[in-house]
C-alpha positions in Angstrom: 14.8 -44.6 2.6 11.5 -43.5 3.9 9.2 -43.0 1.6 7.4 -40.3 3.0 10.4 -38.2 3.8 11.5 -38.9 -0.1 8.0 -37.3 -1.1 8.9 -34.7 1.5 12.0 -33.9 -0.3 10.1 -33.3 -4.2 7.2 -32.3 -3.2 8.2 -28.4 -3.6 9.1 -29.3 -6.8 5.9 -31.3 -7.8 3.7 -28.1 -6.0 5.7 -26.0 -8.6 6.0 -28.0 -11.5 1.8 -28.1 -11.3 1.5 -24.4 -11.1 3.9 -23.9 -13.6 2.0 -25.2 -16.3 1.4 -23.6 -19.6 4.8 -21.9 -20.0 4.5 -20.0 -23.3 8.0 -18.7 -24.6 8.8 -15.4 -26.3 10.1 -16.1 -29.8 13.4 -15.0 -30.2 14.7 -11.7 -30.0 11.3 -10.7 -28.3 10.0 -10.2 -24.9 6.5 -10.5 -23.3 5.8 -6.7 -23.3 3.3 -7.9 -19.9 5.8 -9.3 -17.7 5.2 -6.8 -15.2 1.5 -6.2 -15.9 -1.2 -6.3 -13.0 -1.8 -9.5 -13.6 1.8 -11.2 -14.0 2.5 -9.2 -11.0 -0.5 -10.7 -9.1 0.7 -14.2 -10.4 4.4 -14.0 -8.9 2.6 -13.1 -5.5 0.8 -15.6 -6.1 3.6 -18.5 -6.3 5.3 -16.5 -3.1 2.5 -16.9 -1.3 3.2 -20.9 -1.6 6.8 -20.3 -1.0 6.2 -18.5 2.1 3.9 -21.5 3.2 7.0 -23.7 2.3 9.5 -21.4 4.0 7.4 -21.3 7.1 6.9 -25.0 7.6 10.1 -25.7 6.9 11.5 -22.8 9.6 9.6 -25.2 11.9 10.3 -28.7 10.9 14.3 -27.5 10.6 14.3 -25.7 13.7 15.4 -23.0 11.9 17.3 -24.5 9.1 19.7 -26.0 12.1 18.5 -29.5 11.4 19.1 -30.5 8.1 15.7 -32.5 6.6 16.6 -32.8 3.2 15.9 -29.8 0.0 13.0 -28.6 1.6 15.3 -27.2 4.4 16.8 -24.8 1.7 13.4 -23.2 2.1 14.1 -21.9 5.5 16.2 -19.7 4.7 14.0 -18.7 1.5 11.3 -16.2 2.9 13.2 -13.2 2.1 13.6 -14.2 -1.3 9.6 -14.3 -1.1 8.9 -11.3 0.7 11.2 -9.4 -1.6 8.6 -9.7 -4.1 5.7 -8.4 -2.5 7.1 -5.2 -1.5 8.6 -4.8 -5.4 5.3 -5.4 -6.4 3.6 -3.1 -4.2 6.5 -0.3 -4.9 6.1 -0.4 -8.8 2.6 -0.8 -8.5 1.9 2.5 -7.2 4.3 4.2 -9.1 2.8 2.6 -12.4 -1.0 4.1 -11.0 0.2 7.2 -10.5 1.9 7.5 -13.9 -1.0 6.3 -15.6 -4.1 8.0 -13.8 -4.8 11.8 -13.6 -6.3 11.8 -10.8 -5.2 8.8 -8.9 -4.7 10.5 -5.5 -7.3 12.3 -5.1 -9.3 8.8 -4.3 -5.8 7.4 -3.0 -6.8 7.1 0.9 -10.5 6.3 0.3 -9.3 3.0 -1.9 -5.7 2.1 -1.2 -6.1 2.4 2.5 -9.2 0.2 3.0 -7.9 -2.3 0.7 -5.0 -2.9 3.9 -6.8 -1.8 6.8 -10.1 -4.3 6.3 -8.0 -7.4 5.8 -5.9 -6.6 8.5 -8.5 -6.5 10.8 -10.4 -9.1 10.2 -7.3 -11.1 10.2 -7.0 -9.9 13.6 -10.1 -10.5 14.6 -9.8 -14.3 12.8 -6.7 -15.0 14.9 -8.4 -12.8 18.1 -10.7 -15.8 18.3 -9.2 -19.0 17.2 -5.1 -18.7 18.7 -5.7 -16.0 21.3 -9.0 -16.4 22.9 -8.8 -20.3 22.1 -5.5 -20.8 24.0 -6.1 -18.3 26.8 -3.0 -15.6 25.8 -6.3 -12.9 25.8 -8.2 -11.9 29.3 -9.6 -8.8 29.1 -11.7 -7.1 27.2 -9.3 -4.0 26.8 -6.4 -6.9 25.4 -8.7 -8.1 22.9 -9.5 -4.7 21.5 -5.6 -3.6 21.6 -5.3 -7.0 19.6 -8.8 -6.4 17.1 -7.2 -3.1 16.0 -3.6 -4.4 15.5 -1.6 -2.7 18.4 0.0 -6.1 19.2 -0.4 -8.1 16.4 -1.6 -11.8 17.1 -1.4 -12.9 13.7 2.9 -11.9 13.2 2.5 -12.2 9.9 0.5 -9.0 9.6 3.8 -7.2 10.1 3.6 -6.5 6.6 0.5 -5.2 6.5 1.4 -2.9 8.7 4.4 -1.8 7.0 2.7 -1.5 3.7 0.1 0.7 5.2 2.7 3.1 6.6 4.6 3.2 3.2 1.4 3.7 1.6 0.6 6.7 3.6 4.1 7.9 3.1 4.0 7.4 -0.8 0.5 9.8 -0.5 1.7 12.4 1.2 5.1 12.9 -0.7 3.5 13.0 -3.9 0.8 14.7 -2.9 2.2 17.6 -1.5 5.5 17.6 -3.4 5.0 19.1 -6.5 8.0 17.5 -8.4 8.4 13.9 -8.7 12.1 13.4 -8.3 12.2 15.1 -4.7 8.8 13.5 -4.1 10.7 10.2 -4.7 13.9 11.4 -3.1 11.7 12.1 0.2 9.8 8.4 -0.5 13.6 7.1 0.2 14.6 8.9 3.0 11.8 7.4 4.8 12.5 4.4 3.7 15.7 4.6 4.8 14.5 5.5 8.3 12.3 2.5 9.0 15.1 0.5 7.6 17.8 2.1 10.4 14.9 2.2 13.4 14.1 -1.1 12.8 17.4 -2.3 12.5 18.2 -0.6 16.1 15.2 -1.3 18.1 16.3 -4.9 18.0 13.9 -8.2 18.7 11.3 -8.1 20.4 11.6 -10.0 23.9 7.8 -9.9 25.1 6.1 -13.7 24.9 4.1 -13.0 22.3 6.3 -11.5 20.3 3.8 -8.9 18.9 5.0 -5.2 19.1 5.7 -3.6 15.9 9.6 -2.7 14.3 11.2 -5.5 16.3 12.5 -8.5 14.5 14.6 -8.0 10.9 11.8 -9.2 9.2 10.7 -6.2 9.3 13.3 -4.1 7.5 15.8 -6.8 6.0 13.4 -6.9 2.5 11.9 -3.2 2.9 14.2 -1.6 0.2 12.7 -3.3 -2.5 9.3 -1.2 -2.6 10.9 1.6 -3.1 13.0 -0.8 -6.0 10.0 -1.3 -6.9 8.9 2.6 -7.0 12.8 3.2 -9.1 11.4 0.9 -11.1 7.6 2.0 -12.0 9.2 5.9 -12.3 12.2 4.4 -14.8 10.1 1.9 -16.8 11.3 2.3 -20.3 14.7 3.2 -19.6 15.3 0.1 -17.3 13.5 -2.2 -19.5 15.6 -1.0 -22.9 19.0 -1.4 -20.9 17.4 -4.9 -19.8 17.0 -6.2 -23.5 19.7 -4.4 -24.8 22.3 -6.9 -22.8 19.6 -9.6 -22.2 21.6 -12.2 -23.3 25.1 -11.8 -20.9 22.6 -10.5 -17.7 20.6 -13.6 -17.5 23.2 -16.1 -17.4 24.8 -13.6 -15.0 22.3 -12.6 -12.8 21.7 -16.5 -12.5 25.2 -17.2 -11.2 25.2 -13.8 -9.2 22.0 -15.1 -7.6 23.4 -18.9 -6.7 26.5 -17.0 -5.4 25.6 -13.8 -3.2 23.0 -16.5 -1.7 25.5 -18.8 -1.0 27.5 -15.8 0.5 24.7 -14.7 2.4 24.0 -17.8 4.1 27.4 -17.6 5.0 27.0 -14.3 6.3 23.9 -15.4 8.2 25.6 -17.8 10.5 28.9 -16.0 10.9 27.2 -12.8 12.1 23.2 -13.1 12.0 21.0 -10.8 13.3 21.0 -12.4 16.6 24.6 -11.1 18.2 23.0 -9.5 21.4 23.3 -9.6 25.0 23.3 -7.0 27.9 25.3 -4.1 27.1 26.1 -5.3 23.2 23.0 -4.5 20.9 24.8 -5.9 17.7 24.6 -3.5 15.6 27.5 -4.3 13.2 26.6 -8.0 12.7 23.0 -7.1 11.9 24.4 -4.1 9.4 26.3 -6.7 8.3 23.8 -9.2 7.4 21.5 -6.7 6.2 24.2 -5.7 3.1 24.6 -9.6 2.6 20.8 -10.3 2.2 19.8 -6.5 0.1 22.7 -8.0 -2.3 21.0 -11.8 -2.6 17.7 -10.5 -2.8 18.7 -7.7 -5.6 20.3 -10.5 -8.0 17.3 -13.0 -7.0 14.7 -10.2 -8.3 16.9 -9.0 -11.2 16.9 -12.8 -11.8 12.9 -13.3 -11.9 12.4 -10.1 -14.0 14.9 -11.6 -17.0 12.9 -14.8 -16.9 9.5 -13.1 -16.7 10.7 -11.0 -19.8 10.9 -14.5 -22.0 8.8 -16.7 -19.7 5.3 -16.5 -19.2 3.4 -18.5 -17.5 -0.3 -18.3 -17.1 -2.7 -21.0 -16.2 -6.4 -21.3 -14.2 -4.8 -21.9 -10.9 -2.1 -19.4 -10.9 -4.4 -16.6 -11.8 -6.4 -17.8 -8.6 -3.4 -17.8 -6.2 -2.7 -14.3 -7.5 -5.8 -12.8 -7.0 -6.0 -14.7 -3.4 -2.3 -14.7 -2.2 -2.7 -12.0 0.1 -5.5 -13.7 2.3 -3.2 -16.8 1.7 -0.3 -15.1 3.2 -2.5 -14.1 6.2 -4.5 -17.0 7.1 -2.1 -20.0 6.6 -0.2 -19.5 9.9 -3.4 -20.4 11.4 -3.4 -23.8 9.8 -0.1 -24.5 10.7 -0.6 -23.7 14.4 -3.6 -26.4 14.7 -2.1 -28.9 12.1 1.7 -29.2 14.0 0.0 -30.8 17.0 -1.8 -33.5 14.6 1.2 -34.4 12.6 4.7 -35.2 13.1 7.3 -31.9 12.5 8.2 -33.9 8.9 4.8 -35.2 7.8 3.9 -35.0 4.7 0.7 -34.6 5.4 1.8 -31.3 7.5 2.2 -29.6 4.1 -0.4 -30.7 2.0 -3.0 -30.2 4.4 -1.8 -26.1 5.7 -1.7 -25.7 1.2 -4.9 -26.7 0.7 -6.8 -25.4 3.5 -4.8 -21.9 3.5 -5.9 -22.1 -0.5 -9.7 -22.8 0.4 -10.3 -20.7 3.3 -8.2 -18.0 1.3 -11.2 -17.8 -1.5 -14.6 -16.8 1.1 -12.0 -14.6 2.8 -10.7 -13.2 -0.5 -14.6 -12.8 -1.1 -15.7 -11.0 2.0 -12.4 -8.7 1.7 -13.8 -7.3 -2.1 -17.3 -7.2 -0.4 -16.4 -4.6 2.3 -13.8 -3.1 0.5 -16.5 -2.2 -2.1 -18.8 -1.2 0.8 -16.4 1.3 2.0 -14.7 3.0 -1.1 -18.0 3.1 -3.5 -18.8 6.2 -5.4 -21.5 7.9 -3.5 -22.9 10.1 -6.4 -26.1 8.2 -7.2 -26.1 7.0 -11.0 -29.3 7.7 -13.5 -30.1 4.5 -15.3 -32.2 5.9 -17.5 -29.4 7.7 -18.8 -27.4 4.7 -19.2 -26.8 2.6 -22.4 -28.1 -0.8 -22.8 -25.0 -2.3 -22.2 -24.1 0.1 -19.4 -27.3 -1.2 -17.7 -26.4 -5.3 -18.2 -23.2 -4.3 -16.8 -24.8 -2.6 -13.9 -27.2 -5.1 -13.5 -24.4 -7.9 -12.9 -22.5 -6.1 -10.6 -25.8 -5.8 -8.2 -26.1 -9.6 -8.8 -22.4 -10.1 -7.6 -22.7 -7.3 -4.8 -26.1 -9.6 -3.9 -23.8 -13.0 -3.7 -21.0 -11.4 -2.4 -23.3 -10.1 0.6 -24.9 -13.6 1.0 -21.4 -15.1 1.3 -20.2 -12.6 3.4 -23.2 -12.5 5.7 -22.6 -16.2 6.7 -19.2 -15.9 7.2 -19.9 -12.8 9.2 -22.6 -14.5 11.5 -20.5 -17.5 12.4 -17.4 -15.1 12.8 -19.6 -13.4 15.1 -21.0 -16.6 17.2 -17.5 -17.3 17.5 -16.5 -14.0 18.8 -20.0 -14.2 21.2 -18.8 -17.9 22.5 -15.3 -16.5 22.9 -16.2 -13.6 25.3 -18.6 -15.5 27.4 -15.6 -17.9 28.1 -13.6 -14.5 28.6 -15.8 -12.3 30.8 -18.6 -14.6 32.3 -17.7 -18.0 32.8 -14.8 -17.1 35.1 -17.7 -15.7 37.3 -19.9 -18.5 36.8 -17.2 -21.0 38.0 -15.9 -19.0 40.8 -19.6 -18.8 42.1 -19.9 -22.6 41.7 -16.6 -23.0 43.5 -17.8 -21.3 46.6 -20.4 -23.4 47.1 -18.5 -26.2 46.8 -15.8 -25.2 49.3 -17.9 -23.8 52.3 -19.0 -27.6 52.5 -16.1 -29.3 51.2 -14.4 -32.5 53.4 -11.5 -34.3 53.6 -11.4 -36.3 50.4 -14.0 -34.5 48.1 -12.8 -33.0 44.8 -12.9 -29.6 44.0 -12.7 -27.4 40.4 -10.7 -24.3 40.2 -9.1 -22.9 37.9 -8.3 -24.0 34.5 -5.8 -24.8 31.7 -4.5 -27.2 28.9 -5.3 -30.5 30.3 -7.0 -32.6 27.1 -4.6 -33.3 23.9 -6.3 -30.7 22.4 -5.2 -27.3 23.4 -7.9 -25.2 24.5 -6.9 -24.3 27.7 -10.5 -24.8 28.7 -10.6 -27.6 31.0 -11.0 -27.5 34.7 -8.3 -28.5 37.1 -9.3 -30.5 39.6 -8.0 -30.8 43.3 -8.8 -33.2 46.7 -9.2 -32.0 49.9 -6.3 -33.0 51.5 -7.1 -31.1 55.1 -10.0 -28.7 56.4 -8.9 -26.0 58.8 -11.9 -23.7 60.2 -12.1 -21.5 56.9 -9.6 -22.6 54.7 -8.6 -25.9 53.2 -5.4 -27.5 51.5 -5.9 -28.9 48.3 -3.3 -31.0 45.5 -4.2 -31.5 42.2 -5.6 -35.0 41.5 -3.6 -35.5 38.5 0.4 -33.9 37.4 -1.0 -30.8 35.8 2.6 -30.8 33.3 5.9 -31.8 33.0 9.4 -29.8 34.3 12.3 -29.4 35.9 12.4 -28.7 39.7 15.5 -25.9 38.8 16.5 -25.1 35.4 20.2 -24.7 36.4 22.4 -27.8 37.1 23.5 -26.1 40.6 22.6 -26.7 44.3 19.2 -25.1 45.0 16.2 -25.4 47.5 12.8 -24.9 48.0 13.1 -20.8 48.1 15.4 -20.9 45.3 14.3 -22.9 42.6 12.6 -22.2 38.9 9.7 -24.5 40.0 8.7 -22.3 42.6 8.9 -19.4 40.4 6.8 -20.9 37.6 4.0 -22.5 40.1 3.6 -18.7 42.0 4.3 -16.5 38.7 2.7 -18.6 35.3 0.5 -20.7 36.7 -0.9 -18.7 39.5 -1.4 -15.8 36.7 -2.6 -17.9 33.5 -5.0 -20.4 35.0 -6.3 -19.3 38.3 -8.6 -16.3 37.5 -8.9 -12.9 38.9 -12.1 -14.0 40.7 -10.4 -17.3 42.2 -7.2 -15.7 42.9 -8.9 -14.2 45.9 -9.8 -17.2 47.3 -5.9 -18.7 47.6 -4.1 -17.6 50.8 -0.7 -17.0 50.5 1.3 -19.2 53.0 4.3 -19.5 55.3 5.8 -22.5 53.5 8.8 -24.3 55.5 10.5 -26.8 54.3 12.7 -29.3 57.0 16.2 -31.2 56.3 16.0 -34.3 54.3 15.3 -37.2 56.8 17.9 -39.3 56.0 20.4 -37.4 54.0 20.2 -33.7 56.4 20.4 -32.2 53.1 18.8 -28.7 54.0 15.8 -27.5 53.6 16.2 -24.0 52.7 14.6 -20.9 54.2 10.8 -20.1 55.3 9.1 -18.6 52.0 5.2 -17.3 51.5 3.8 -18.9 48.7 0.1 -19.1 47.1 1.1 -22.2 44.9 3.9 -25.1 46.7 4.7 -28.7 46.4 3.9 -30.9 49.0 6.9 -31.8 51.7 8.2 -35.5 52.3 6.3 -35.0 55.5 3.1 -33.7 53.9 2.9 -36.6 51.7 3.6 -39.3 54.4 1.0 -37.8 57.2 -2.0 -36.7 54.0 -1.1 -40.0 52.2 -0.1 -42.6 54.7 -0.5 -45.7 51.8 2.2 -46.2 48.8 -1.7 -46.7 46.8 -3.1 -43.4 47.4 0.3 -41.8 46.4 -0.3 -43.5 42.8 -1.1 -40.4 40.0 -1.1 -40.4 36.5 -0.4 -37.3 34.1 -3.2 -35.4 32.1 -3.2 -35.9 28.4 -1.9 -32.7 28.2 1.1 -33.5 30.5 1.5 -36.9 29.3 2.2 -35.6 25.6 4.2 -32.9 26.9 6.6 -35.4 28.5 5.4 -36.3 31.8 7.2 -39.5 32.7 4.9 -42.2 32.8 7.7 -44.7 31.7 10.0 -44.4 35.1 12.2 -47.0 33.8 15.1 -45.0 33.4 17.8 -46.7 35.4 15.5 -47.0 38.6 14.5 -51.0 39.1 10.9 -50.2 39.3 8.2 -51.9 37.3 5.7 -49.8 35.4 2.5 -49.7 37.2 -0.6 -48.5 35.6 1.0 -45.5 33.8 1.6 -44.1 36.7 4.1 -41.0 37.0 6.5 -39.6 39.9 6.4 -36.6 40.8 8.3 -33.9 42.5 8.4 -32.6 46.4 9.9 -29.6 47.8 12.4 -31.2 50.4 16.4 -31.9 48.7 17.7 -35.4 48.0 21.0 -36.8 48.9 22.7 -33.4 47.7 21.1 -29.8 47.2 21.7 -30.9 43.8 18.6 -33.8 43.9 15.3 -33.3 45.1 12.7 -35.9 46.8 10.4 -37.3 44.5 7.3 -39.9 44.8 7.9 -42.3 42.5 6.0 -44.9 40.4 5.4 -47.3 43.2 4.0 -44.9 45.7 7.6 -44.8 47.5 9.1 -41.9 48.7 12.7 -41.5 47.0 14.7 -39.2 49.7 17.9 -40.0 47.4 16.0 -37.6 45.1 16.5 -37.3 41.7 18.3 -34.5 39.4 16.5 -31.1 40.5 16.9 -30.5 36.4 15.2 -33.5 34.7 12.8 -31.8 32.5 10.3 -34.9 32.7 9.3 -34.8 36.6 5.3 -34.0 37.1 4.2 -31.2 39.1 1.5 -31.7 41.0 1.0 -28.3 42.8 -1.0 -27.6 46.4 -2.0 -24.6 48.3 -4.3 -23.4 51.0 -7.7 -21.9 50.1 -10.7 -20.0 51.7 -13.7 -21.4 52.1 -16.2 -19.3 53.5 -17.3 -16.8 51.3 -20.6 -18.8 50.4 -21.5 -18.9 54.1 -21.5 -15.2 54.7 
């Protein structure tokens, strides 16, 4: 057995069995009075902040659980479990501050509020810059600012943030404007209850980055449990005497309840799931379905923690850190494991340890910057006397301003490279699209036959930055325009993504090169430069497979003919993949039942004309040989190397 894939398999285990030192039992026929004090409370967030780091990886090492990898694939089906209890901590939380201060909402919206809103936007703004700006899914400046304030959310995990904030504001104004606590809570439910059912009938969200809010069951399938939580808080003392009245038969009980309505629910999960939908059926009873399955599992699994919390405490250094940090955890660690899943393989050890650690250290400046403008914003404005303090009242005093001093330092550097981040960021955004395109002109109005040209850009490095400029030959000069191919296969894909007869006008290739590409990575600026084109495409030579009809394209592939008369030698028809394409399965290894030798790491790549059958399509292969046999129009690994007429005269007038 692999050894890695061995530590794989116990390293939850070790990760848990460290963090679950110092375990100090109550004696018997005792409890731990604390179990659900602020601090306990902070520590169970904090060890399912780790779980949900766990769960995460392990949704994308187990493709969703559907590949089994060992234990750790358990986890992927574990993040409710998780999620359950931040909202019961949240719930009983609230309810256990309003209890136990006067006054508590009368400064409700200038502290609570803040103490959501502030991470969550400079979480956005975090992501903003490194995912979104970095791989190109932002382009304009009102996008970035729809993403900065959270109206599609580019981190996803900030769902619950947003959810929180919403029940937060709920929890306010029930309680503050209803006068008796049991209808205050009864109104706390039915809303509740209402973002449970929206949710639940909106469905999944379909857009491509998957960012729009109350779409996805992640969003309601754990939402009960703050307002468990607020049941809780509100019923303390009668809840905890029924709990150690008959502690002895409910844990075993919840214990078995737990392995079994988990069991069931898994069960449940892939029989009906929350994904039964398609045109015209929206699912409704599977997801209800599921939803009952999982509120059952997730009930038993809390009741389950709270009886072993009650005897069980656990307590150490690094715990105590995780809680007070496991909300910027929970927020910054899908950046880790965005960058860190193109370094290492989907079951690498190394995947985990590394996205733990770094989540854990960036987690602690962020935690740090968080309390800084957190204090900034909900401070008492009424200016203090010292000379009317106490001695002690003045030492006190005098370390906060020392901690508010390093706590500014901190924050100020984090703040300044944040900001020459966001400063880099929108140059690449708003000006260096105009500074290329400028720089193209030039180069076109003098361009010839055989020169290389920039324009446009995308992913072509390992790393993706979608920075890098794509590069094209001159193939032909026509008065004021000029036909151009890309010098190397920009990616890797299928000609048509249906196993069917197709052509030219008809196929997903076409689609992609006119719709995706011409959108992504040629700019607003250069897009006026590209002519759009009557593109025909003539019967296979020697098969009269036909051609299809006459389409206008910006973006084509190059015709059997095209290649022969703009590439008359099998050498200058040699190309090799990006980096990019190469890693995304460009085929530079074309032994696959053709007899040709490997030359160079050269790829084929695809034309527009049909092969033998409408089913094939004619290819340039390794050699430099044009295959009119074709190959399948569906094998995923065939480079694109796209062409397409340009004006070049701008710079003259």
């Amino acid at each position: 057995m692999n050894i890695e894939y061995l530590l794989l398999c116990i390293f939850p285990a070790i990760v848990f069995i460290i963090m679950l030192v110092q375990i100090k039992i109550a004696p018997k026929g005792s409890i731990h009075e604390d179990f659900l004090s602020l601090e306990q409370s902070k520590i169970l967030q904090g060890l399912a902040a780790i779980g949900i780091i766990f769960h995460h990886l392990s949704q994308y090492i187990t493709n969703y659980g559907n590949e089994w990898h060992g234990p750790i694939t358990i986890f992927s089906s574990m993040g409710i479990l998780f999620t359950t209890i931040f909202f019961f901590c949240s719930g009983f939380g609230l309810m256990q501050s309003l209890k136990s201060k006067p006054d508590y909402l009368k400064t409700f919206l200038r502290k609570r509020i803040p103490a959501v809103l502030i991470p969550f936007i400079i979480s956005n703004a975090i992501y903003l810059v490194l995912v979104e700006m970095y791989f190109g899914s932002v382009n304009s400046v009102i996008e970035s600012l729809v993403c900065l304030f959270g109206f599609r959310l580019v981190n996803t995990n900030t769902w619950f943030l947003v959810e929180i904030l919403i029940l937060y504001l709920a929890f306010y104004f029930t309680h503050r404007f209803i006068k008796k606590p049991g209808k205050a809570l009864g109104a706390m439910s039915i809303i509740v209850v209402l973002m449970i059912t929206v949710s639940l009938l909106l469905g999944h969200d379909q857009s491509k980055d998957g960012g729009l809010w109350f779409m996805g069951e992640w969003w309601y399938n754990t939402t009960i449990f703050f307002l468990a939580g607020l049941f809780m808080a509100k019923y303390y003392d009668k809840v905890l005497a029924f709990l150690k009245k008959h502690y002895k038969w409910l844990l075993p009980v919840s214990i078995v309840a737990f392995l079994v309505t988990f069991g069931l629910e898994e069960i449940v999960l892939r029989t009906f799931g929350y994904y039964q939908e398609w045109e015209g059926h929206p699912g409704y009873g599977a997801k209800a379905i599921t939803l009952l399955a999982q509120t059952i599992a997730c009930a038993t699994w809390l009741l389950m923690l709270l009886l072993i919390g009650m005897k069980v405490r656990v307590k150490n250094i690094l715990l105590v850190l995780l809680g007070k940090i496991s909300l910027e955890i929970y927020i910054i660690h899908e950046l880790f494991k965005v960058f860190l899943t193109y370094e290492y393989e989907r079951d690498s050890l190394a995947l985990f340890i590394w996205v733990i650690l770094l989540s854990i250290g960036v987690a602690i400046p962020l935690h740090l910057i968080h309390r800084l403008l957190i204090r900034l914003v909900t401070m008492d404005r009424k200016k203090i006397q010292e000379e009317e303090l106490s001695l002690d009242k003045k030492l006190e005093l005098q370390k906060k301003k020392k901690r508010m001093r390093e706590l500014a330092i901190v924050g100020s550097i984090v703040l300044v490279i944040l900001c020459g981040f966001i400063i880099s960021e929108l140059y690449v955004m708003l000006i260096q699209p105009g500074v290329y395109y400028k720089e193209e002109v030039e180069l076109l109005a003098d361009a010839e036959v055989g020169d290389i040209i920039p324009l446009g850009t995308m992913n072509t490095d390992y790393v993706k930055s979608g920075d890098e400029r794509i590069f094209w030959y001159v193939l032909d000069r026509q008065d004021d325009k000029l036909l151009l191919i890309s010098v190397s296969v920009l990616s890797p894909g299928e000609f048509h993504d249906v196993y069917e007869e197709t052509s030219w006008a008809n196929c997903s290739l076409r689609e992609m090169l006119n719709g995706v590409f011409y959108e992504e990575y040629i700019n607003n600026y250069e897009k006026e430069l590209l002519i759009e084109t009557d593109v025909f495409t003539s019967d296979n030579e020697e098969y009269g497979t036909a051609g299809g009809r006459t389409v206008q394209d910006y973006v084509f592939l190059l015709s059997a003919e095209e290649v022969e008369q703009y590439f008359p030698n099998e050498e200058d028809r040699y190309v090799q993949a990006t980096q990019a394409a190469a890693r995304d399965g460009a085929n530079v290894d074309i032994n696959d039942g053709y007899n040709h030798a490997q030359r160079d790491n050269n790829t084929w790549w695809w034309l527009r004309n049909m092969g033998a059958d409408a089913k094939k399509t004619v290819v340039v292969d390794a050699e430099g040989d044009i295959d009119y046999e074709g190959r399948h129009s569906t094998v995923a690994t065939g480079g694109i190397r796209p062409a397409m007429w340009v004006r070049c005269t701008e710079a003259s007038e």
